[in-house]
C-alpha positions in Angstrom: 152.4 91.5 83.6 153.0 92.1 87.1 150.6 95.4 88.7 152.7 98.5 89.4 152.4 100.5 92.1 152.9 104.5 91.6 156.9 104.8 92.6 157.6 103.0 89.6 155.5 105.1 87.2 158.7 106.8 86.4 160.5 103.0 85.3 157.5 102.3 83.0 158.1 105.3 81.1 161.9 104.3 80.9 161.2 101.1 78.9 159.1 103.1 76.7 161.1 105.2 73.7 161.3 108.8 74.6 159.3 109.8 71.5 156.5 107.6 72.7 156.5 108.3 76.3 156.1 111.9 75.3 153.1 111.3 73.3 151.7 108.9 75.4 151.5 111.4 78.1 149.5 113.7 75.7 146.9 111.2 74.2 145.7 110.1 78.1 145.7 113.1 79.1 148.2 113.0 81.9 146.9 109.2 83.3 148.4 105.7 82.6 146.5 103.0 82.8 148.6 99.6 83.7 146.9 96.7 84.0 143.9 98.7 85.5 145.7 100.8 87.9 145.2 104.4 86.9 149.0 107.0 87.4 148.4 110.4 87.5 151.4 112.0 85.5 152.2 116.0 86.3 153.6 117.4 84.6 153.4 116.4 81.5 156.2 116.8 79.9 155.2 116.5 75.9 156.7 119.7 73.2 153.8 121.9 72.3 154.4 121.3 68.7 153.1 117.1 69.3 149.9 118.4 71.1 149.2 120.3 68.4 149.2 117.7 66.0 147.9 115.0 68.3 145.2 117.4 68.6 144.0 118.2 65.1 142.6 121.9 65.4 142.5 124.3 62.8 144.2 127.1 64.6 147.4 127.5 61.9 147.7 130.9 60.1 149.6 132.2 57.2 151.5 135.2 57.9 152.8 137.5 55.1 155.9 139.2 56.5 156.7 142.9 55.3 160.9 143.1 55.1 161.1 146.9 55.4 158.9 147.5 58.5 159.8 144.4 59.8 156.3 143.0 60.8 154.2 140.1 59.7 150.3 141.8 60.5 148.7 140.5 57.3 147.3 136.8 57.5 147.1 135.5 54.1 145.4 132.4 55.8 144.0 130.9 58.7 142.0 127.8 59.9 144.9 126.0 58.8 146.0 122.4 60.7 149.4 121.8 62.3 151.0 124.1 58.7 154.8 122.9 58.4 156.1 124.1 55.1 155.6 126.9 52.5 157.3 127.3 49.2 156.6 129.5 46.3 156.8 128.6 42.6 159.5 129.6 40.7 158.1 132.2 38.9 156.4 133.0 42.3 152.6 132.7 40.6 151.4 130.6 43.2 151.8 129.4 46.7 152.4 125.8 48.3 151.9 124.8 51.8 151.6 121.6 54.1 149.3 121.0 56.3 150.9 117.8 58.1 147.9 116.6 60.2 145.6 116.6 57.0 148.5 115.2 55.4 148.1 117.3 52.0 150.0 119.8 50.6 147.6 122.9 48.8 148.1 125.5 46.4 147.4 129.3 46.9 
């Protein structure tokens, strides 16, 4: 593999999917590495949403929403990682939600 120099930074990422260019850009940071030349990439250009699961941290909270006033000020539950999905039974006894970095889905 030949040694790039930075002008064709932007090519590199083009032979890369768009999905992993995206997250490549998160996990170093902002800097590729190419056969040990170091690219500084600004800005990086990666959806919020990826960082947070890339990232792993427990900042997720259940919000219970109150129709007729039209605000959601109660947390139910917090310290939860990258939460996706929430579904009630059908006799609405109990609670299920996703947490998709943890990859598990729990019961409230």
């Amino acid at each position: 593999m030949r040694n790039f120099i930075s002008s064709d930074l932007e090519d590199i990422l083009c032979y890369i999917p768009l999905y992993l260019s995206s997250m490549l850009k998160y996990l170093l940071r902002g800097v590729l590495i190419v056969d040990g030349y170091r690219y500084e990439i600004s800005p990086v250009e990666c959806e919020l949403r990826l960082f947070i699961l890339l990232e792993g941290e427990a900042t997720g909270k259940l919000l219970r929403y109150d129709t007729p006033t039209k605000t959601s000020n109660v947390v139910v539950l917090d310290g939860l990682v990258f939460p996706n999905g929430v579904q009630f039974s059908k006799d609405q006894s109990f609670l299920l939600y996703i947490e998709t970095t943890n990859c598990r889905a729990m019961k409230l």
